[in-house]
Every structure is written in structure tokens, then in C-alpha cells.
N, C-alpha and C positions, 0 to 999 in steps of 0.2 A: 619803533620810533624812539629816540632818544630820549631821558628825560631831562626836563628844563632845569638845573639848577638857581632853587630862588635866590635873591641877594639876602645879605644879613640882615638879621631880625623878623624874614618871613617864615612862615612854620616849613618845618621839614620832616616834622613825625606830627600828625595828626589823630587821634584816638579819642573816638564819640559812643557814650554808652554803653561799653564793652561788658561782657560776661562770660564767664567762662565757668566751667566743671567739672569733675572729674567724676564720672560714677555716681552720677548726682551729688556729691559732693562740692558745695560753693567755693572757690578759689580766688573767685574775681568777679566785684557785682557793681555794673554801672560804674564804669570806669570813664570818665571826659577829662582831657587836657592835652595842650601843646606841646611843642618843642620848638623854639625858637631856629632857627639856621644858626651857627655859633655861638650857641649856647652850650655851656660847661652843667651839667644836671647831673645828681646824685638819688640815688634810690636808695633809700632805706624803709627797714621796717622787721618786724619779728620772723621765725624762723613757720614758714606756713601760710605768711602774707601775702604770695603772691610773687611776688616777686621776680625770680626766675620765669615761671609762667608767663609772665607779660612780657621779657625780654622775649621768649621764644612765640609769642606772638607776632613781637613786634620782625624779627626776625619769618616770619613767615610759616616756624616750622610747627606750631598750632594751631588748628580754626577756630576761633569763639564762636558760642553756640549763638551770638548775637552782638553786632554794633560793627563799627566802621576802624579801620587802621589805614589810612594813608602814608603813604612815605613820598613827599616834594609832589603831594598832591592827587597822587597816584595811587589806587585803593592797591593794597597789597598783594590782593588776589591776581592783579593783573601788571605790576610791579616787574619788570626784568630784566631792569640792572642790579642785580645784586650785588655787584662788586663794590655799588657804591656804599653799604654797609660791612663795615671791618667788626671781626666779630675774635672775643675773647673768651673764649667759655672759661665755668667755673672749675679749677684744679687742670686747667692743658697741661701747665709745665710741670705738676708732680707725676699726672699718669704718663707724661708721656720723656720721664727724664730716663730712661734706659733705652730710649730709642735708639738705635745706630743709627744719627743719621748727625752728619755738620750744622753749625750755624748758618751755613748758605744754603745747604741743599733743604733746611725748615723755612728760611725766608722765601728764599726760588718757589715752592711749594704753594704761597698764597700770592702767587703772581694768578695760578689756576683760575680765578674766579669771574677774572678779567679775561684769559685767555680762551678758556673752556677745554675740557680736555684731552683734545685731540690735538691739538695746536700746536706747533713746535716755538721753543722759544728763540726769539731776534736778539738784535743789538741795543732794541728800547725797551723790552723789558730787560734784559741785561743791566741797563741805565736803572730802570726802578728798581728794582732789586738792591744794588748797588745807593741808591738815593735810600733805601728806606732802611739798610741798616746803619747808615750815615746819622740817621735821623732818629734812631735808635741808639746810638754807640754803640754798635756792637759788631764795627766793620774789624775792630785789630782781635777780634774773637773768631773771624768768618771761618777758621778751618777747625775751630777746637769741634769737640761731640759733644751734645745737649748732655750727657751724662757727665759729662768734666766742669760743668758749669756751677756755678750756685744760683738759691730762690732766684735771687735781685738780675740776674744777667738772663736765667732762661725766662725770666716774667717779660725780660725787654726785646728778645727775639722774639717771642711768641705776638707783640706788637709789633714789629717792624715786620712778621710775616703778615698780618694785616693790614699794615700801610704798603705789602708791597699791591695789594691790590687798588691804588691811587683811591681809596673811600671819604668819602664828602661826610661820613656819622662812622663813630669810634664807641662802640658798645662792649665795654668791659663785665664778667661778673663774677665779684667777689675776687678783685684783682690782685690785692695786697695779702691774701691766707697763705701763711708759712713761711713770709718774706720778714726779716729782720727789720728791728725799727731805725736804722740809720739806710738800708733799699726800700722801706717806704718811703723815707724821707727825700729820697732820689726821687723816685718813682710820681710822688705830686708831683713836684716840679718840673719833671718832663710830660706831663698832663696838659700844666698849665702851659707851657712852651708850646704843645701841638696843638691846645685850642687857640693860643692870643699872638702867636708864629705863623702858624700854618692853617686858624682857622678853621679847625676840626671841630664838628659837632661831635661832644664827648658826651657819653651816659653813661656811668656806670653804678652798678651796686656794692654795696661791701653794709657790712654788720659794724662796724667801727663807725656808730652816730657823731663823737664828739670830732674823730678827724675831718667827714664826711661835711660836715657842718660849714668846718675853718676854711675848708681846700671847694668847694664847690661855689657858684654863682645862683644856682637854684638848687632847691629839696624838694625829690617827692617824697612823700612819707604816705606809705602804702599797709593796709592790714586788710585785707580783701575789699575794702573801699579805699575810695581816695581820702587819706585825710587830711592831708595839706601838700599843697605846691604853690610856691613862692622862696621869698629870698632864707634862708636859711636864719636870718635873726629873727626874724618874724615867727619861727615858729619852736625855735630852741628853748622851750619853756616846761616847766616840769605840768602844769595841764597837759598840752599839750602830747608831752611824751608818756603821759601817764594813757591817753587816749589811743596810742600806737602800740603799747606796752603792757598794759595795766597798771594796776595801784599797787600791785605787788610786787614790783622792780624799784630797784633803788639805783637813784641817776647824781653823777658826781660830773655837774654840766662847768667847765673851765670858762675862764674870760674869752669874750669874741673882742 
């Protein structure tokens, strides 16, 4: 059965109670909060918080040993449109820069998820393909090799191969690691362009609090509980980050 997408501001990631562990090891304890349908969210928090683990949750590809994950309502377990989460793992485009393979044939690639993989490709994924490196800039690159690229271009194909899968939630993590600060400074902006353009529910992680703060509409701030989510001024305070942190970091927090 298909799934219903909600209109804006209804939730589209759901998450009640959650726990998780490694080896009895606690990672993630009572974890509750939303996600808005176009809603622009940022994850931050220390290196062990959790973090990652909750994305691969929310991605399906963990089970908590306890609590609920809905995606558009839908408990996750029984979730099977997957295509409609575009998913950007952490470091794609450093391990994967000596791949032989073109900018079309890595975009073509995350048509798969939609297709399934037996499926031969038509003239409409053709068109997405086509639409999602558009939407990327990265159509006058289509024939170069991910290894002839730099950070800033293969960080953008690695997203247009997730937009070529038409996804309703854009989950990045740790997007901007080993991209120079003038393709981070792209790379917001086409963030912002695919949530407030196109509408994309965006989550991503990254370790970089003070940009994370500037460039997002929500913050989670995660250290194996939840310790805040809400608007990012509300919570950019040296308490605060000292509570995500500790007492023994020292925080140089810039004008909002």
C-alpha cells in the first residue's frame, strides 16, 4: 500500500522512547521527538553521542532493543517505501573517489531504490536522473570520473544520486568532512534551496555546532539522551553546550 504523504508541518519521522546498545553498552536511552514534514533539522553533539546510531535507526538498518520509529506514520519495521528516504552516509565520496565509475553512471545508480534491482531503466527515470543532477549542478560534470572531481563536486553528486531516488526526507551525515570552507559555503545554500524550493525534509549531522546552529531551523543536540530540540537560539548557550560537552571544552559561540 502506498504511503500517504502528510502535508507540511505534519510529522514525518516519529521517534518514542527509544534505546539502544551495543554489548550492553548504552548509546541511546529514552530517546522522544519529532520531525516536522519540511522541516530543515540539524544533529549535533559529541563524538560517541549517538549520533550516527540514531540515523541508522531511523534508516531501518538498526533495531532498538526498545521504543517506536515511525516514518509518515508508518512504524519502520513495516515501512516499504524506502526510496522515499535519500540517504548520505558519512565519508561516500572520500572512500568511494577512485571508483571508475562517471557522474551519471553514480547518479543513474540511486535511481535503484525506486526501481528495485532487476528493473531495467525507461525514459522517466532517464528524466530523474537527468532532473536530479540539474538540481545538483552537476549536469556539465555528467561524463567526468568521481576521481577527477574535488571534496565540493563529488559531495554534490553523491546528493543528486539521492535525489535521483524522488525522496520526500534528505538525511546527510557528517556532510561537509574534508570539503573546503568556500564548498561548504555552497553546499548550505543548496541545503537551503532543497528544503525552501523543493521542500525536502533535511536532517543532517556534522560536528561543526557554531555553522550547524546559523544554517539550520531546528537543533537536536544529542549525548545519548536527548538534550535539546528546538530552534537553535534557544539553545546556543555555553550551559547548555557545556551539558552536551562538558565543562571541559571551551566554546567560541559567534553572533546569531
Amino acid at each position: 500500500m502506498p504511503v500517504t504523504i502528510p502535508e507540511k508541518e505534519k510529522p514525518c519521522i516519529e521517534i518514542k522512547d527509544l534505546n539502544f546498545s551495543y554489548n550492553n553498552n548504552v548509546v541511546l536511552e529514552n530517546i522522544s521527538f519529532t520531525v516536522k514534514t519540511g522541516e530543515y533539522l540539524g544533529v549535533i553533539g559529541p563524538n560517541g553521542g549517538g549520533k550516527t546510531t540514531l540515523i541508522k535507526i531511523i534508516l531501518g538498518l538498526l533495531q532498538p532493543q526498545s521504543g517506536t520509529v515511525k516514518i509518515f506514520g508508518t512504524d519502520i519495521n513495516a515501512f516499504a517505501e524506502k526510496a522515499l528516504i535519500g540517504y548520505v552516509p558519512q565519508r561516500v565520496s572520500q572512500d568511494i573517489a577512485q571508483f571508475p565509475a562517471t557522474v551519471e553512471e553514480v547518479v543513474q545508480s540511486g535511481r535503484t531504490a525506486r526501481l528495485g534491482i532487476f528493473k531495467q531503466y525507461g525514459p522517466p527515470d532517464a528524466l530523474m536522473i537527468d532532473n536530479a543532477m540539474s538540481i545538483a549542478d552537476v549536469t556539465h560534470i555528467r561524463s567526468k570520473r568521481i576521481d577527477e572531481l574535488s571534496g565540493g563536486e563529488r559531495q554534490r553528486v553523491f546528493i543528486a544520486r539521492a535525489l535521483a531516488g524522488e525522496p520526500k526526507i534528505l538525511i546527510l551525515d557528517e556532510p561537509s568532512v574534508g570539503v573546503d570552507i568556500t564548498a561548504q559555503e555552497r553546499f548550505y545554500a543548496f541545503m537551503e534551496k532543497l528544503n525552501h524550493e523543493y521542500g525536502l525534509t533535511i536532517l543532517f549531522v556534522s560536528h561543526d555546532i557554531d555553522v550547524v546552529a546559523h544554517e539550520v531551523k531546528c537543533l537536536l543536540c544529542l549525548n545519548k539522551h536527548l538534550v535539546c530540540h528546538g530552534a537553535p537560539r534557544e539553545f546556543m548557550t555555553e550551559a547548555y553546550l557545556e551539558k552536551l560537552y562538558g565543562k571541559k571544552i571551551k566554546f567560541v559561540i559567534h553572533g546569531h
